[in-house]
Backbone as JSON, one array per atom type, in Angstrom:
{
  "sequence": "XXXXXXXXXXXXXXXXXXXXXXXXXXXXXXXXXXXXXXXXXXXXXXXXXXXXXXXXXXXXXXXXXXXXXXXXXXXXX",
  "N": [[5.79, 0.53, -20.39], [6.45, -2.15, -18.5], [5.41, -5.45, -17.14], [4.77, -7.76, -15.48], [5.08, -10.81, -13.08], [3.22, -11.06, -9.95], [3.54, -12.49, -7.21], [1.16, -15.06, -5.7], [-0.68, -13.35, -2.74], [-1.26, -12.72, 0.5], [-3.35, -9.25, 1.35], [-2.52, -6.08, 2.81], [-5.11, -3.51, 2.57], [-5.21, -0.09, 1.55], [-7.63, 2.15, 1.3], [-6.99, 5.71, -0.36], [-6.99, 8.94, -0.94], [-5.75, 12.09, -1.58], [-3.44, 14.08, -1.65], [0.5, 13.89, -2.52], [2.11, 14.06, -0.63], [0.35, 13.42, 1.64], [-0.07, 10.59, 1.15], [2.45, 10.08, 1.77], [2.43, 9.93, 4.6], [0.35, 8.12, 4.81], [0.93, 5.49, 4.1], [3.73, 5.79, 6.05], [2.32, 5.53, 8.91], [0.49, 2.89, 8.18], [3.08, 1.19, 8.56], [4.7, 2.24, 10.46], [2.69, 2.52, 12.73], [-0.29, 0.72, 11.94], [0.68, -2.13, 11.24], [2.17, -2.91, 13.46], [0.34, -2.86, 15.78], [-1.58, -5.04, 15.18], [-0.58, -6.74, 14.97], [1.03, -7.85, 12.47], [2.81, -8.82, 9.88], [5.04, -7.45, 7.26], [5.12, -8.78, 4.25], [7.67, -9.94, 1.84], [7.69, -9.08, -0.72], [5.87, -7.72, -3.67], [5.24, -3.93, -3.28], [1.83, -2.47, -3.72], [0.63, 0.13, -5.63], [-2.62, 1.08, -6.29], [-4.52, 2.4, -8.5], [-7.15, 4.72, -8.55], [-8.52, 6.38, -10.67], [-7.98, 7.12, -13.9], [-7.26, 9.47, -14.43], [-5.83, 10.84, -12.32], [-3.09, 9.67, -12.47], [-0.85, 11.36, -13.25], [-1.56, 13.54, -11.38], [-0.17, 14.49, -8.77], [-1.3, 16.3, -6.29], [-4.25, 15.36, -6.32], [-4.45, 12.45, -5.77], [-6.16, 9.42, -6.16], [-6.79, 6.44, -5.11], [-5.88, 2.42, -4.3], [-3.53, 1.54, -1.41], [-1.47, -1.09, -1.58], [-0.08, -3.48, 0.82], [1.7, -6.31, 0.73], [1.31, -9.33, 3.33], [2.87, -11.82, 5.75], [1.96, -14.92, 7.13], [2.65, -14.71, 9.78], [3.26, -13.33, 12.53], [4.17, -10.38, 14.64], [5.68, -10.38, 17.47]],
  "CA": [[5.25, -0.14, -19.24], [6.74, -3.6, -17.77], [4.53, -6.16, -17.05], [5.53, -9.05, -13.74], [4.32, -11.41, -11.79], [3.23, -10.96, -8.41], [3.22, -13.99, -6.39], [-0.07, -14.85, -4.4], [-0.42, -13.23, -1.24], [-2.51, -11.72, 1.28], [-2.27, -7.89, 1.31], [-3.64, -5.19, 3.98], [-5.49, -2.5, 1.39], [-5.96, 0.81, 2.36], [-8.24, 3.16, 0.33], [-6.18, 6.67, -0.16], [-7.14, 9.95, -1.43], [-5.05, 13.42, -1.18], [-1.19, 14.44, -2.43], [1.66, 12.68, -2.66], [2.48, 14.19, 1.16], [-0.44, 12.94, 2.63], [0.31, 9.12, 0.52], [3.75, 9.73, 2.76], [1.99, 9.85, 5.35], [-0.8, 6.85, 5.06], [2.21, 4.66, 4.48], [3.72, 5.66, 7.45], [1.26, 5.08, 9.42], [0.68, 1.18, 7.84], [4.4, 0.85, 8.5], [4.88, 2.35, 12.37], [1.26, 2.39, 13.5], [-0.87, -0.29, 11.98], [1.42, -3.08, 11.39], [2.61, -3.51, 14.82], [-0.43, -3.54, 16.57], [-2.03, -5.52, 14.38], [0.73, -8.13, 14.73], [1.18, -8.39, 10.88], [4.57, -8.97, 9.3], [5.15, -7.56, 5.62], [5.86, -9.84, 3.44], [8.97, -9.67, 0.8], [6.71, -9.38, -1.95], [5.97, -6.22, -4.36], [4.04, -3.4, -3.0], [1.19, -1.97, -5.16], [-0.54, 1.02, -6.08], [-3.73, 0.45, -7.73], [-4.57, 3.97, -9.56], [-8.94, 4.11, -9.14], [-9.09, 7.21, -11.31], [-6.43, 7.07, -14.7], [-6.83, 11.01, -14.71], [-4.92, 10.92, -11.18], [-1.96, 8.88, -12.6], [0.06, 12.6, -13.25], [-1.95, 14.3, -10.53], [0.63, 14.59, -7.56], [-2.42, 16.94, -5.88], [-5.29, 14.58, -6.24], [-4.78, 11.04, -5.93], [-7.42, 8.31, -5.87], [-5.55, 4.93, -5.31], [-5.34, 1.55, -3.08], [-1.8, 1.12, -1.19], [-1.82, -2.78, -1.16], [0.87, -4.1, 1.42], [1.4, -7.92, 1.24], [2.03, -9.68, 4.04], [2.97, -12.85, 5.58], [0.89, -15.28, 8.19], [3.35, -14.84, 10.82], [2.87, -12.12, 13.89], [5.1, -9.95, 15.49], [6.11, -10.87, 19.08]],
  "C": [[5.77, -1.57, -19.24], [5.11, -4.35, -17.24], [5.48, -7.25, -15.9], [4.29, -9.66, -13.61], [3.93, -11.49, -10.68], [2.58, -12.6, -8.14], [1.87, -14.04, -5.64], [0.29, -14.36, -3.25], [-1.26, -12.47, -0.33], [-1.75, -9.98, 1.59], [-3.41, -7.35, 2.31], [-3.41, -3.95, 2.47], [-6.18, -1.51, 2.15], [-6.3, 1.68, 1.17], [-7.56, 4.56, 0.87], [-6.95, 7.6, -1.01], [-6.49, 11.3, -0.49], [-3.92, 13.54, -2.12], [-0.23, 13.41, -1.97], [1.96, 12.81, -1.27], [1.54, 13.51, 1.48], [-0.18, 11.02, 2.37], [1.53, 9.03, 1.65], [3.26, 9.12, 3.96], [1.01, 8.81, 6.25], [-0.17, 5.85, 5.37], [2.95, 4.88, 5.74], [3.42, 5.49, 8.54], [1.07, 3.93, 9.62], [2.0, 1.09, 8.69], [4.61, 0.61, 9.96], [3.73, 2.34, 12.9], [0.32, 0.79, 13.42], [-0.48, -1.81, 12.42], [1.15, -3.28, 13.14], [1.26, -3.49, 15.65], [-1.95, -4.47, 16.18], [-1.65, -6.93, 13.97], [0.57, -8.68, 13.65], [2.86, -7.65, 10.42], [4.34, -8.84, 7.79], [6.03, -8.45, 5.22], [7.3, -9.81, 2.28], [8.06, -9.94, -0.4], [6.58, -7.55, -2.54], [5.0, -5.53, -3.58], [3.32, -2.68, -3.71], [0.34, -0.57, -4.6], [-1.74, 1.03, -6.95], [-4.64, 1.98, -7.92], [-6.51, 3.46, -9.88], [-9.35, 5.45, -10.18], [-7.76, 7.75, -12.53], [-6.14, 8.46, -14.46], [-5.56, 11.94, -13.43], [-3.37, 10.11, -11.74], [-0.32, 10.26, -12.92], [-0.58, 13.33, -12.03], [-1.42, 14.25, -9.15], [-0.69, 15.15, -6.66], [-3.8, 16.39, -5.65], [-5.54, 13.08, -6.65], [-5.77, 10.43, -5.42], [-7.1, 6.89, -6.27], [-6.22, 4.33, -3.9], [-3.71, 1.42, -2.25], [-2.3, -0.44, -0.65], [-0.31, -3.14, -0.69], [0.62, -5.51, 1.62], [1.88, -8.08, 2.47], [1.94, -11.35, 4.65], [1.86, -13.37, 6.8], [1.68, -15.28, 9.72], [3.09, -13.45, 11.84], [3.91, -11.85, 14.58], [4.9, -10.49, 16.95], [6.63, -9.88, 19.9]]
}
């Protein structure tokens, strides 16, 4: 395991549970759905998974995670 720094930053956190398809899916969503009407601009910063149950960390089939997208203070137009 690596260890980093993440820079401060404000993130949009979405609570996830399902399979790795449906994770495709949430993210896509954030990406082409939320975002834009939401007028929030991701930031260039890392994006995180935060793992709420370790026994899910091999479990493709039953994840229980945050997807944390940073982003910046600026708004689409």
């Amino acid at each position: 395991m690596n260890h980093i720094r993440v820079p401060a930053a404000k993130y949009v956190v979405m609570e996830f549970e399902g399979d790795i398809g449906d994770e495709e899916d949430a993210l896509d969503y954030l990406w082409h759905s939320w975002f834009p009407r939401n007028n929030c601009v991701p930031a260039y910063s890392p994006t995180l998974e935060v793992f709420m149950n370790e026994r899910s960390l091999c479990d493709w089939d039953n994840l229980k995670l945050k997807l944390c997208i940073p982003i910046t203070g600026q708004k689409f137009i």
